[in-house]
Every structure is written in structure tokens, then in C-alpha cells.
MITIPA-319693 format. One record per residue (C-alpha): chain; x, y, z; residue number from 1; residue in three letters. Coordinates in Angstrom, 1 decimal. Layout:
@kette->A, xx->X, yy->Y, zz->Z, nr->NUM, rest->ALA
...
//
This chain:
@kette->A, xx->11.7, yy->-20.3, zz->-20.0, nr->1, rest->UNK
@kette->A, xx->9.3, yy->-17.7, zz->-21.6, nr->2, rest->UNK
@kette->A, xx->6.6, yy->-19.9, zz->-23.5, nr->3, rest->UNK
@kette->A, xx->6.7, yy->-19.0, zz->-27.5, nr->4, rest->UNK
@kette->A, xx->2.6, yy->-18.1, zz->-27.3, nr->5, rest->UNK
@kette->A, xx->3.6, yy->-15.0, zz->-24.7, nr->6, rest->UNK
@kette->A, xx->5.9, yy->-13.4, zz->-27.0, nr->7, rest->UNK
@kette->A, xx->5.9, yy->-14.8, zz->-30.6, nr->8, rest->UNK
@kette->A, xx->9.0, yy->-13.8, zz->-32.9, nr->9, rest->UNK
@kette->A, xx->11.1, yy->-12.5, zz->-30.0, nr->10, rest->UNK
@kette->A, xx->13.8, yy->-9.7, zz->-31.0, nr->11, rest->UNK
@kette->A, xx->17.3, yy->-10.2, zz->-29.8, nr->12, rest->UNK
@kette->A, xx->16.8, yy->-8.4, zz->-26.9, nr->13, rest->UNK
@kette->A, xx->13.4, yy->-10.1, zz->-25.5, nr->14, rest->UNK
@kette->A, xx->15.0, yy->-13.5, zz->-26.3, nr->15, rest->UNK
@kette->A, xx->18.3, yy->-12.8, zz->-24.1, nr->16, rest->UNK
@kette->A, xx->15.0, yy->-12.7, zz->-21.0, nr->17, rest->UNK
@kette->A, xx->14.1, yy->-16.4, zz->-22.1, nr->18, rest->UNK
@kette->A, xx->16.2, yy->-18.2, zz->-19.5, nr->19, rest->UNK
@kette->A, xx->16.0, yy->-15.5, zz->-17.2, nr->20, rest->UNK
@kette->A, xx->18.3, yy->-16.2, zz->-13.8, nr->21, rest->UNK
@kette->A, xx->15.6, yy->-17.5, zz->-10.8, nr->22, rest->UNK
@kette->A, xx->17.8, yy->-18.1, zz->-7.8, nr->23, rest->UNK
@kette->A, xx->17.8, yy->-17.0, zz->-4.7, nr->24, rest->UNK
@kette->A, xx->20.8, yy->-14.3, zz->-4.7, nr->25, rest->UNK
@kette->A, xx->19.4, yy->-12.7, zz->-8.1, nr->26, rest->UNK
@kette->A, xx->16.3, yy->-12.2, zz->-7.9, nr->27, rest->UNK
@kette->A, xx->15.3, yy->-8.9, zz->-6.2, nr->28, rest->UNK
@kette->A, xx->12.1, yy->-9.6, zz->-3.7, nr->29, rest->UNK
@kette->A, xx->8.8, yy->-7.4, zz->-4.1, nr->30, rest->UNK
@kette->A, xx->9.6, yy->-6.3, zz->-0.3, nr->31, rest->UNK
@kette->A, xx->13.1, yy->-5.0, zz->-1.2, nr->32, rest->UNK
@kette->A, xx->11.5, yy->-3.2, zz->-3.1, nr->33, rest->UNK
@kette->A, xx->9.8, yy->-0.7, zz->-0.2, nr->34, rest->UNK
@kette->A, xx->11.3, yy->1.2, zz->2.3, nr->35, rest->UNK
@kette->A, xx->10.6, yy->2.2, zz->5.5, nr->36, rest->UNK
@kette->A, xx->12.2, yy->6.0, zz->6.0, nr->37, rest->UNK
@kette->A, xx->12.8, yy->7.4, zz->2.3, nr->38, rest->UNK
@kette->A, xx->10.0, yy->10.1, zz->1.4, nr->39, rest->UNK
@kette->A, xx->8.8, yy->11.3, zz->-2.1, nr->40, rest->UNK
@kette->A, xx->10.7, yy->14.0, zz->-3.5, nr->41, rest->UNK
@kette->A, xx->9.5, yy->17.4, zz->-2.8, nr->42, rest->UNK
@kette->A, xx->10.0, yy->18.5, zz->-5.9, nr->43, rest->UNK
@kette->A, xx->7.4, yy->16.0, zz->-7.2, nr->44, rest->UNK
@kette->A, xx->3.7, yy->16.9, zz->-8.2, nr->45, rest->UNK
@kette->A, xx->1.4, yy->14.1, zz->-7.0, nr->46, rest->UNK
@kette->A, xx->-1.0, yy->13.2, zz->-9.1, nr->47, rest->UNK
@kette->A, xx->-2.7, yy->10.9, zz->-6.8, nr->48, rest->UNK
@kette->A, xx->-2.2, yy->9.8, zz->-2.9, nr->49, rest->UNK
@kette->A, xx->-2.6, yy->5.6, zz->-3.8, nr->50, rest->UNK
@kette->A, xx->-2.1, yy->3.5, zz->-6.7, nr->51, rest->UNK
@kette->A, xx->-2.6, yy->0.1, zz->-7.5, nr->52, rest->UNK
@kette->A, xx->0.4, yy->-0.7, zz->-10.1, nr->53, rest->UNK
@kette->A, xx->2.1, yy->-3.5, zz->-12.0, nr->54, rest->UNK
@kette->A, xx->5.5, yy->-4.2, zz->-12.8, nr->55, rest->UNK
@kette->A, xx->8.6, yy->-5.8, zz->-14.2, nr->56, rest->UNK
@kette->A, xx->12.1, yy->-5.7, zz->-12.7, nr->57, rest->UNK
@kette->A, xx->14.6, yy->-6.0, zz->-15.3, nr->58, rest->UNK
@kette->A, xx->18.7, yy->-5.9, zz->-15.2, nr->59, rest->UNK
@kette->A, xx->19.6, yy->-3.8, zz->-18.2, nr->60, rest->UNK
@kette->A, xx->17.4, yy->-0.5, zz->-19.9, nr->61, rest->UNK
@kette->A, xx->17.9, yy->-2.0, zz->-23.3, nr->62, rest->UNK
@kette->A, xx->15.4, yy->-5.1, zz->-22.4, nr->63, rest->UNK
@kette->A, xx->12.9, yy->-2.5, zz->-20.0, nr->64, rest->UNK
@kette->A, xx->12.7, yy->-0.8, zz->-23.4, nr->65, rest->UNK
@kette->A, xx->12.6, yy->-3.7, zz->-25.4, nr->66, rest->UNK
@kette->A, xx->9.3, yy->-4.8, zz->-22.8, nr->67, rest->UNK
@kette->A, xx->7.7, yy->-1.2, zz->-23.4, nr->68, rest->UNK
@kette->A, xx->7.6, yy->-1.7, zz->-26.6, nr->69, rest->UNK
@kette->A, xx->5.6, yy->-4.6, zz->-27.2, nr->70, rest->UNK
@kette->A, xx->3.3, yy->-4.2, zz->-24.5, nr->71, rest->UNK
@kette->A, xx->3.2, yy->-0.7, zz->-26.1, nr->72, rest->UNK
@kette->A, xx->2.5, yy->-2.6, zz->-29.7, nr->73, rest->UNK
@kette->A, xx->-0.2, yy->-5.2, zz->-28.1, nr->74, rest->UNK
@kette->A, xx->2.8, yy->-8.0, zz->-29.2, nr->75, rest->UNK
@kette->A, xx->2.1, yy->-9.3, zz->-25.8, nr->76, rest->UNK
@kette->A, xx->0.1, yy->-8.7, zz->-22.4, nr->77, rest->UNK
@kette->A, xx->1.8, yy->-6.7, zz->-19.7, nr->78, rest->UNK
@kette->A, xx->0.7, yy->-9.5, zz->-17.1, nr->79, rest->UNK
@kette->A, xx->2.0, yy->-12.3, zz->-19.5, nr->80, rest->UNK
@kette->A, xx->5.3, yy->-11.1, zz->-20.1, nr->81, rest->UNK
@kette->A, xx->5.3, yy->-9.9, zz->-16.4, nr->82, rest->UNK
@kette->A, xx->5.1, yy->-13.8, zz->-15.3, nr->83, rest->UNK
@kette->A, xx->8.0, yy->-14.7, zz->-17.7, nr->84, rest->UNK
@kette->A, xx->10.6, yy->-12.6, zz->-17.3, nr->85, rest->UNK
@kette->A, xx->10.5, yy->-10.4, zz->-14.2, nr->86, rest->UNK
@kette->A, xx->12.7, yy->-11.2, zz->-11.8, nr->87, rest->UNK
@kette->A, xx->11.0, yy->-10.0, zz->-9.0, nr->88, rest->UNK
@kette->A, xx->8.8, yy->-12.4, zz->-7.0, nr->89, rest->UNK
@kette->A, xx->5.4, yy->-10.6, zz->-7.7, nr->90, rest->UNK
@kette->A, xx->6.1, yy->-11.9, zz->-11.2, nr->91, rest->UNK
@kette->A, xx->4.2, yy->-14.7, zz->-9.7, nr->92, rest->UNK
@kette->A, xx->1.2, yy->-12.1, zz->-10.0, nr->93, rest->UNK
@kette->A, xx->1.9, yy->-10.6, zz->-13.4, nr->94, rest->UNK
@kette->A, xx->3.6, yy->-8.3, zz->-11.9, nr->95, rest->UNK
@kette->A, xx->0.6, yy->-6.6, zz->-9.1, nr->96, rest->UNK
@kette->A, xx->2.4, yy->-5.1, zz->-6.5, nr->97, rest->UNK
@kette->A, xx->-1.1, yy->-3.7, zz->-5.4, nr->98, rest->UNK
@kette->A, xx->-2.1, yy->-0.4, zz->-3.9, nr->99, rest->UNK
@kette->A, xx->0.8, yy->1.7, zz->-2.8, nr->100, rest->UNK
@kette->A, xx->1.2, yy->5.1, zz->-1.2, nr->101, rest->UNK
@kette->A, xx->3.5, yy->7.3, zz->-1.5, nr->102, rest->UNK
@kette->A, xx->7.0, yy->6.3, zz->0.6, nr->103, rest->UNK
@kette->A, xx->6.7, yy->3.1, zz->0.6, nr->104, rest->UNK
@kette->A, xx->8.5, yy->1.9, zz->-2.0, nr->105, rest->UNK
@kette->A, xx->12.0, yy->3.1, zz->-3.2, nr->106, rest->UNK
@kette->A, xx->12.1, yy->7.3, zz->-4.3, nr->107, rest->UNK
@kette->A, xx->12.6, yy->6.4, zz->-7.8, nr->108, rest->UNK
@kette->A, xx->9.7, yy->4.3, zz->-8.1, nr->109, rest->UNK
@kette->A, xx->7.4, yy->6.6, zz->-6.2, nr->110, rest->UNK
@kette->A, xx->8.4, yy->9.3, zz->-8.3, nr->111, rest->UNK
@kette->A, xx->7.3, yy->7.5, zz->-11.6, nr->112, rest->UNK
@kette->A, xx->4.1, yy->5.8, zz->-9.9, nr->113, rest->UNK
@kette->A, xx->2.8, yy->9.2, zz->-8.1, nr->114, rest->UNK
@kette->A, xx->3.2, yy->11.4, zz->-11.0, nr->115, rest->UNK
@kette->A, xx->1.4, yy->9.6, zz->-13.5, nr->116, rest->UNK
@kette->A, xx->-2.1, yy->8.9, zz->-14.6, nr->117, rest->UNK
@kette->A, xx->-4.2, yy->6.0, zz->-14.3, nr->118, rest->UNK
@kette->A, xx->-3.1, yy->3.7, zz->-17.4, nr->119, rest->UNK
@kette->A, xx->0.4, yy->4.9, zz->-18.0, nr->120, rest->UNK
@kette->A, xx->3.0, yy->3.1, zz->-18.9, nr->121, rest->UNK
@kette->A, xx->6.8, yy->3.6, zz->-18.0, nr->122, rest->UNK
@kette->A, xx->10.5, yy->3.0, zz->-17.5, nr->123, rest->UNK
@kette->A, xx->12.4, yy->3.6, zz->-14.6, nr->124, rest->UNK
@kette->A, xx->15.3, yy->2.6, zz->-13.1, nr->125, rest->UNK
@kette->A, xx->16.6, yy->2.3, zz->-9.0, nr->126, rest->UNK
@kette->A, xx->18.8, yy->0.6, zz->-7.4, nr->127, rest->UNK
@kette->A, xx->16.9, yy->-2.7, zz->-7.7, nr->128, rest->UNK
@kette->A, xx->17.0, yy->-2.6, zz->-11.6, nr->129, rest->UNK
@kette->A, xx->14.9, yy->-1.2, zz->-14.2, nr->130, rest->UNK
@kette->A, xx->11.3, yy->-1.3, zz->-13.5, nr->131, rest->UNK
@kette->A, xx->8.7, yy->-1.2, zz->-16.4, nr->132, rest->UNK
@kette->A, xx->5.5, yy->-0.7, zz->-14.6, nr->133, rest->UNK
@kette->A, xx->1.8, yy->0.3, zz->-15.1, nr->134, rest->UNK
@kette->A, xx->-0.4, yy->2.4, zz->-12.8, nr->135, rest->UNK
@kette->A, xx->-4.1, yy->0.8, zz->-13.4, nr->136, rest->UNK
@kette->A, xx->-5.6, yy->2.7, zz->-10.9, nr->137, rest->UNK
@kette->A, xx->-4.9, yy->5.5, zz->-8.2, nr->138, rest->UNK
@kette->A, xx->-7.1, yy->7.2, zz->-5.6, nr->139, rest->UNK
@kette->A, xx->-7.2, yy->10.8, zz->-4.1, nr->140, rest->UNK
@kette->A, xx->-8.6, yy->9.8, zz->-1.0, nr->141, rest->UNK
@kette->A, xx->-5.4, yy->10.9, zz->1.5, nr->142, rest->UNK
@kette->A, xx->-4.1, yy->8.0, zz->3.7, nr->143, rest->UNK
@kette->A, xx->-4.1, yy->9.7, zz->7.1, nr->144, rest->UNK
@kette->A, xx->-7.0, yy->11.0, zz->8.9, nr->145, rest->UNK
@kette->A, xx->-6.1, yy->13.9, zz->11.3, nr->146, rest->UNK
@kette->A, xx->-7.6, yy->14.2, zz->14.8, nr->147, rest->UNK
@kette->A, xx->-9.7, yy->18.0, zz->13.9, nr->148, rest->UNK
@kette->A, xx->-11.5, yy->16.2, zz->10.8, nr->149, rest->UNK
@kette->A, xx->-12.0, yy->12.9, zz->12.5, nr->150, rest->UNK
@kette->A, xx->-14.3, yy->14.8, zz->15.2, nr->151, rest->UNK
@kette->A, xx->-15.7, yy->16.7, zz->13.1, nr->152, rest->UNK
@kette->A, xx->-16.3, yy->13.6, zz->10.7, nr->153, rest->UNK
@kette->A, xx->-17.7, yy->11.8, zz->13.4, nr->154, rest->UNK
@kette->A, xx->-19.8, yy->15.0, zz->14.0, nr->155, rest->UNK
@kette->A, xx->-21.8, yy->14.4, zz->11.3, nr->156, rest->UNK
@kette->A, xx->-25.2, yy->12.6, zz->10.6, nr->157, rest->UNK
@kette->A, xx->-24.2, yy->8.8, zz->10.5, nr->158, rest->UNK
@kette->A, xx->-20.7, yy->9.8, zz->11.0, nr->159, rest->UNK
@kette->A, xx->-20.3, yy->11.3, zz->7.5, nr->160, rest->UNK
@kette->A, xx->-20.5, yy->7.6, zz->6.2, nr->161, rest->UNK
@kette->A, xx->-17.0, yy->6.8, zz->8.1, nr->162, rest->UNK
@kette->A, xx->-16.1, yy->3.2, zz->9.6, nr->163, rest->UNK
@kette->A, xx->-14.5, yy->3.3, zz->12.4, nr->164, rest->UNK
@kette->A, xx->-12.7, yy->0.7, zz->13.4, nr->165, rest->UNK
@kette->A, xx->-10.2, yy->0.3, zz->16.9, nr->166, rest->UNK
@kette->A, xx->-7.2, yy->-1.8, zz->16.9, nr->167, rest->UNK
@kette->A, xx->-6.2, yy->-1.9, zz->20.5, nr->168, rest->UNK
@kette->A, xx->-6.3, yy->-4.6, zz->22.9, nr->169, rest->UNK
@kette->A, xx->-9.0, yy->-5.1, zz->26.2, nr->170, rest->UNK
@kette->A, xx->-6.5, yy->-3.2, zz->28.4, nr->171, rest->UNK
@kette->A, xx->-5.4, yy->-0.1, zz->26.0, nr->172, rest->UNK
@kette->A, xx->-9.7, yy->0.3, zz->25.4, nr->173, rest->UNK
@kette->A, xx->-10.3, yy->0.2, zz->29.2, nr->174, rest->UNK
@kette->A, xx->-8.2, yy->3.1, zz->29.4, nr->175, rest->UNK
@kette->A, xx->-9.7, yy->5.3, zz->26.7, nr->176, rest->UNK
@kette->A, xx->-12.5, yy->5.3, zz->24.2, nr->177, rest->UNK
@kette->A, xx->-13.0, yy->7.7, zz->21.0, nr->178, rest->UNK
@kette->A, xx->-17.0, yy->8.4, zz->21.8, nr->179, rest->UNK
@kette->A, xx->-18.5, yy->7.3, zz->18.3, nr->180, rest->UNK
@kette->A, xx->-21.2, yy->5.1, zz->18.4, nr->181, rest->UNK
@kette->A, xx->-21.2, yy->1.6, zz->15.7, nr->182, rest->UNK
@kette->A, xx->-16.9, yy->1.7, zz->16.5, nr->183, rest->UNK
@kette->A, xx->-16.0, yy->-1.7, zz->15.8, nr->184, rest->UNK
@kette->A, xx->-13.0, yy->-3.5, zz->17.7, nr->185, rest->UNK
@kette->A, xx->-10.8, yy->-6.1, zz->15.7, nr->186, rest->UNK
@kette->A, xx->-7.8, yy->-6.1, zz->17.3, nr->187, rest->UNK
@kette->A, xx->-4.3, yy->-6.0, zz->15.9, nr->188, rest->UNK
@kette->A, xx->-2.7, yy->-9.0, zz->17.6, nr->189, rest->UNK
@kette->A, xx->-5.5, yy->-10.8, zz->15.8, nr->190, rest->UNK
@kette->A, xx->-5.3, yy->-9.6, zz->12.8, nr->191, rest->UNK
@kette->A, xx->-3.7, yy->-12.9, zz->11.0, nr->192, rest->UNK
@kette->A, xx->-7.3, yy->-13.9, zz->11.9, nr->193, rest->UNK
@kette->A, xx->-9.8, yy->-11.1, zz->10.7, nr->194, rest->UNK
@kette->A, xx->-7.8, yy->-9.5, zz->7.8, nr->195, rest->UNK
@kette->A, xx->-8.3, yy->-12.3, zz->5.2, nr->196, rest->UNK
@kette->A, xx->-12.0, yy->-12.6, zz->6.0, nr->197, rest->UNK
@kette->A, xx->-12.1, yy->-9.2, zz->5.3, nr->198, rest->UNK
@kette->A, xx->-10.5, yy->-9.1, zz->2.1, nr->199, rest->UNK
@kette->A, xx->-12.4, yy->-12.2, zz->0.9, nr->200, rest->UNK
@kette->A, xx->-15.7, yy->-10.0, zz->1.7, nr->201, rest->UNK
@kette->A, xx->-16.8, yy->-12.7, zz->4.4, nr->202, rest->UNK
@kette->A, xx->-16.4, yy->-9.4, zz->7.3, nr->203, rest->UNK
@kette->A, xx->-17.6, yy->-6.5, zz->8.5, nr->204, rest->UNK
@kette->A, xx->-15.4, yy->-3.8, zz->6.6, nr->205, rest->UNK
@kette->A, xx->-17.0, yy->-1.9, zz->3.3, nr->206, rest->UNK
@kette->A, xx->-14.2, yy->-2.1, zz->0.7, nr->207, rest->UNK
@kette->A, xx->-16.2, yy->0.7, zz->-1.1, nr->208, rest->UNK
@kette->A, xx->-16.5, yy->2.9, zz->1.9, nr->209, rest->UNK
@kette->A, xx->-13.6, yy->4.8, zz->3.8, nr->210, rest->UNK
@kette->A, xx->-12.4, yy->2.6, zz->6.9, nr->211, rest->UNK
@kette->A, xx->-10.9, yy->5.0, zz->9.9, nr->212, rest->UNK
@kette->A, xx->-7.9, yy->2.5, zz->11.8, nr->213, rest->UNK
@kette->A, xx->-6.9, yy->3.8, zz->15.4, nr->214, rest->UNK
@kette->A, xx->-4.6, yy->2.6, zz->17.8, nr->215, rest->UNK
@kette->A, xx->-2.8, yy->4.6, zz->20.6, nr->216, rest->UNK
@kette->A, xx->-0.2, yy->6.7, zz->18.5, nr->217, rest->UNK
@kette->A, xx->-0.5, yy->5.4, zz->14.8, nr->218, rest->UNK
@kette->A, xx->1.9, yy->3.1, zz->13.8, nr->219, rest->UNK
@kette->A, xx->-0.5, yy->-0.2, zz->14.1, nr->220, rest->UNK
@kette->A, xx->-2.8, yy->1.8, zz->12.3, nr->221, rest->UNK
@kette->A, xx->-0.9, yy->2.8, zz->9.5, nr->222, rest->UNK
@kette->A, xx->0.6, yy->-0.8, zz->9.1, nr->223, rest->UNK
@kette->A, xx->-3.1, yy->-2.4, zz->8.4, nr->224, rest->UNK
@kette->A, xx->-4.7, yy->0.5, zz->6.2, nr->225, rest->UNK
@kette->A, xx->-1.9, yy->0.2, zz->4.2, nr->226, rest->UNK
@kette->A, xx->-1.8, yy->-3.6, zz->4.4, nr->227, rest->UNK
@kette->A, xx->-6.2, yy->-3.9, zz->3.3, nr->228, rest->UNK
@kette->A, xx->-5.4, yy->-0.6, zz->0.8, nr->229, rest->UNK
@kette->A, xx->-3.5, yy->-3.1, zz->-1.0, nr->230, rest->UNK
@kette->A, xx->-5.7, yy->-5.2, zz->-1.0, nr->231, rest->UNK
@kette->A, xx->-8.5, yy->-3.4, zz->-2.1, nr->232, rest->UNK
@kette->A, xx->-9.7, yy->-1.3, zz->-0.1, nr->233, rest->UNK
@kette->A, xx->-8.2, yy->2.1, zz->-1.7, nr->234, rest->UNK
@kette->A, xx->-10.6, yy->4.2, zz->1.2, nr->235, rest->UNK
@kette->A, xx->-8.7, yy->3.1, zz->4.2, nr->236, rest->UNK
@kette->A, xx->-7.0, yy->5.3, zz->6.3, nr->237, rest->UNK
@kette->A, xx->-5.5, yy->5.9, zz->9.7, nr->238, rest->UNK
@kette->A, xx->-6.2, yy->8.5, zz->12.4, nr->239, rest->UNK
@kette->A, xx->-2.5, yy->10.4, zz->12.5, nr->240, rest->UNK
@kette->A, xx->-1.3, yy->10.1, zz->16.1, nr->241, rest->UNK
@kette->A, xx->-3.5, yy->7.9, zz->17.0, nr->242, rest->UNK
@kette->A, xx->-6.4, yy->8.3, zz->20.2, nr->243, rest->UNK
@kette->A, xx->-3.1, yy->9.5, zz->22.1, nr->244, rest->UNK
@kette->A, xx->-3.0, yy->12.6, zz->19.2, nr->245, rest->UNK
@kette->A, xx->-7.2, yy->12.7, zz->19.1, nr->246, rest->UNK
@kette->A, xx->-7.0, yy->13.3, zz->22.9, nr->247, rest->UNK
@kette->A, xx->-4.7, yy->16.2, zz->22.7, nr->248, rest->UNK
@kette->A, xx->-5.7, yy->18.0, zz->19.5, nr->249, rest->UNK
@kette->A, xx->-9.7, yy->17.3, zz->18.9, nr->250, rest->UNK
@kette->A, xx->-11.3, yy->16.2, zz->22.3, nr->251, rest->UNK
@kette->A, xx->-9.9, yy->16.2, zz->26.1, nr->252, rest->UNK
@kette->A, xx->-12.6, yy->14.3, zz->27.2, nr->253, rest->UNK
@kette->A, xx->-10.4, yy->11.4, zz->25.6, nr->254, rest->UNK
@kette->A, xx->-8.3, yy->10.1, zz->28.6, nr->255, rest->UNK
@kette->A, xx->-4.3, yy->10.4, zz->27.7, nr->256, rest->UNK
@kette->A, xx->-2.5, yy->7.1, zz->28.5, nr->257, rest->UNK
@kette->A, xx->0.8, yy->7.0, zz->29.0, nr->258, rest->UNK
@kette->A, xx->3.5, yy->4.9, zz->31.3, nr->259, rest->UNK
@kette->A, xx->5.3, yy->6.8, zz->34.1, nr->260, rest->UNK
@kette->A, xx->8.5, yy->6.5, zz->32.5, nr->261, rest->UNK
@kette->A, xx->6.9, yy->7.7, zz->29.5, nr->262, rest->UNK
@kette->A, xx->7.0, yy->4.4, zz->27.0, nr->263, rest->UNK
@kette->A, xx->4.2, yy->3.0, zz->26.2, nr->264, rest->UNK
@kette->A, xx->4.0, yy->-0.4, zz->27.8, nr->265, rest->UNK
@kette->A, xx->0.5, yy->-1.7, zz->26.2, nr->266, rest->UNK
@kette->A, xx->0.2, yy->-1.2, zz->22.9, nr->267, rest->UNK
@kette->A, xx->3.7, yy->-2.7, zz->22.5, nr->268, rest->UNK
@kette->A, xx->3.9, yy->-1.3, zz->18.3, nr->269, rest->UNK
@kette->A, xx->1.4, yy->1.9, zz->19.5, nr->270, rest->UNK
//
């Protein structure tokens, strides 16, 4: 039940969210929330390539409404009434779903996160719900890294400031090596291992610096800058098609590793 201190005098809509239903089959996880294939519309004007944002999952528009207004109002913090009353599971968070990019989470929300400015405040619904949600924060630095302005990143004095950092495994590296000289090598299958470190600031990564991931074709990659990006570190990116992609495109001194057959045997994800 929603404390009395979080929301003092509740209307008759905010008070129908003090027993709000907890079990398993209603409420909607912060992962169903995402989704793997659907893209932002193209129709939509980006305002920003990450955001860290907030929200609260609701089952009727007449309480997201009820919510906006009194966070609106400063009748109660967005975080606080987050906790209460959202029924998804990053209520346990107030309501941080962390950084996002765009296509990972459901159209609707992506729409609503991506085209607004730091601060906003706003309704939406999908199929989940109706979402009011927050963007704190949002960054313009693009997610992937493509294999032209990698070399020519890496071109530069102190390689233009750029961490790079390889994913693969002893065997994959044996095969081929992006020439760059302070690359550092944490592996993926260990990542369980290095990735907390890093985002308790006990590594080697700069959260204020931008972090280049590469593996052989991208999707390793991809899954960990996203993973630290929400956690932080809003610079991180991947190289697009991976060394395979560098090899072809930027520098053919890079060895190309593939199996006969044509499936890549090592890198098991790529």
C-alpha cells in the first residue's frame, strides 16, 4: 500500500493505485518492456541517440494523468510515487530504467523518449500499459562506431582520446588484431566478472570518455555498450560489423576470419 507521506490527500483516482495488484501474472517486467526487432519510427525526429529515463507503468490513462499531475504540482516526487504504484519491477528503482537507445524498448515508448528534451515529462501508452515517464538526461554521442571513422579515429594523436576495448576470446585474437596500440582485452565470456568492477569505478574503463567495444561482427559488442551505457557510461559504443566489417571496409591488412562453411564457429554470439 502507498504510504500516506508519498501522496498526502489522495484524489479518487490516485487512491484506487493504493493496493495496487503485485503478483506475478499482472505485473508487466522492465524487460517486456524492450524488444529486440522493432525500430523507431521514421517519421520521428530524434532529439537525442541515448537517454537515461524514469517511469511508471500504469493500467488506465485516467490514473497516468492523475500521476502527471501531481508530480507536475510537486504533490509528490516522481521516484516516490514511482516505488508505490508502478507495476513494473523497476518500481523497485523509482522507476530508472537507465540509459536507452533508440529500438530497444517498445515503438511507442521510443517515440516519446527520443523526441523529447532532457527533463520532460510525459504520458504514453503501449501495449504494456500507460507509461508516465521522465527523460533526465540524453546524449548525442551515436551508439555505433563505423569501420572508416574508427581508422581514422585511431589515426589520430592518442587515438583521438578513444578506448578501445576487444571482446573476443584467445583463439578469435590469434586470428586477427585491429593495430591500435593501449587496446585492452576483457573478454565477453567473462564479462559477469569485469563488468561490475567497472561500473563500481574499481576498472579500467573511463565512464566519462567514449569506450570503442569490438568483437568479430557486432552483436557481442552491441550487447555490452548498451548493457555499461545503462549503467553509466552514456560514451560507449560498438564498432558496426565488428573486426570482420573493419577488415573489409577500413583496413585489409586486418585478417578476415571465417569458417569454411561460412558460420562462424568461434565467437559463438559474433
Amino acid at each position: 500500500a502507498m504510504r500516506a507521506a508519498a501522496c498526502a490527500a489522495p484524489s479518487a483516482g490516485i487512491s484506487q493505485l493504493l493496493e495496487p495488484v503485485k503478483d506475478a501474472n499482472a505485473v508487466a517486467s522492465y524487460h517486456t518492456c524492450r524488444t529486440t526487432r522493432a525500430e523507431p519510427s521514421m517519421s520521428m525526429t530524434l532529439t537525442s541517440t541515448r537517454a537515461r529515463v524514469s517511469h511508471i507503468l500504469l493500467f488506465t490513462e485516467e490514473l497516468a494523468l492523475e500521476c502527471e499531475a501531481r508530480i507536475k504540482a510537486d504533490e509528490v516526487a516522481f521516484d516516490d510515487l514511482a516505488t508505490q504504484v508502478s507495476a513494473c519491477e523497476s518500481a523497485a528503482r523509482g522507476g530508472d530504467l537507465g540509459w536507452i537507445s533508440p529500438g530497444l524498448m517498445v515503438p511507442e515508448f521510443d517515440f516519446a523518449v527520443f523526441a523529447a528534451p532532457a527533463g520532460e515529462l510525459r504520458v504514453v501508452k503501449s501495449d504494456l500499459g500507460w507509461h508516465v515517464l521522465r527523460v533526465h538526461e540524453a546524449s548525442t554521442v551515436p551508439f555505433a562506431i563505423s569501420p572508416l571513422e574508427l581508422k581514422r579515429r585511431l589515426s589520430a594523436p592518442n587515438a583521438d582520446g578513444l578506448q578501445l576495448v576487444d571482446l573476443r576470446d584467445e583463439e578469435e585474437r590469434a586470428k586477427a588484431l585491429i593495430p591500435a596500440e593501449g587496446c585492452l582485452w576483457m573478454p565477453y565470456k567473462e564479462w559477469q566478472t569485469w563488468a561490475p568492477l567497472e561500473i563500481d569505478g574499481e576498472g579500467q574503463l573511463r565512464r566519462d570518455g567514449e569506450i570503442v567495444f569490438v568483437d568479430h561482427r557486432g552483436g557481442r559488442a552491441e550487447r555490452i555498450a548498451q548493457y555499461l551505457s545503462q549503467n553509466g557510461f552514456t560514451s560507449a559504443r560498438f564498432l558496426e560489423g565488428g573486426i570482420n566489417a573493419y577488415a573489409e571496409e577500413a583496413d585489409a591488412s586486418v585478417p578476415v576470419y571465417l569458417e569454411s562453411d561460412g558460420d562462424c564457429l568461434t565467437c559463438h554470439e559474433h
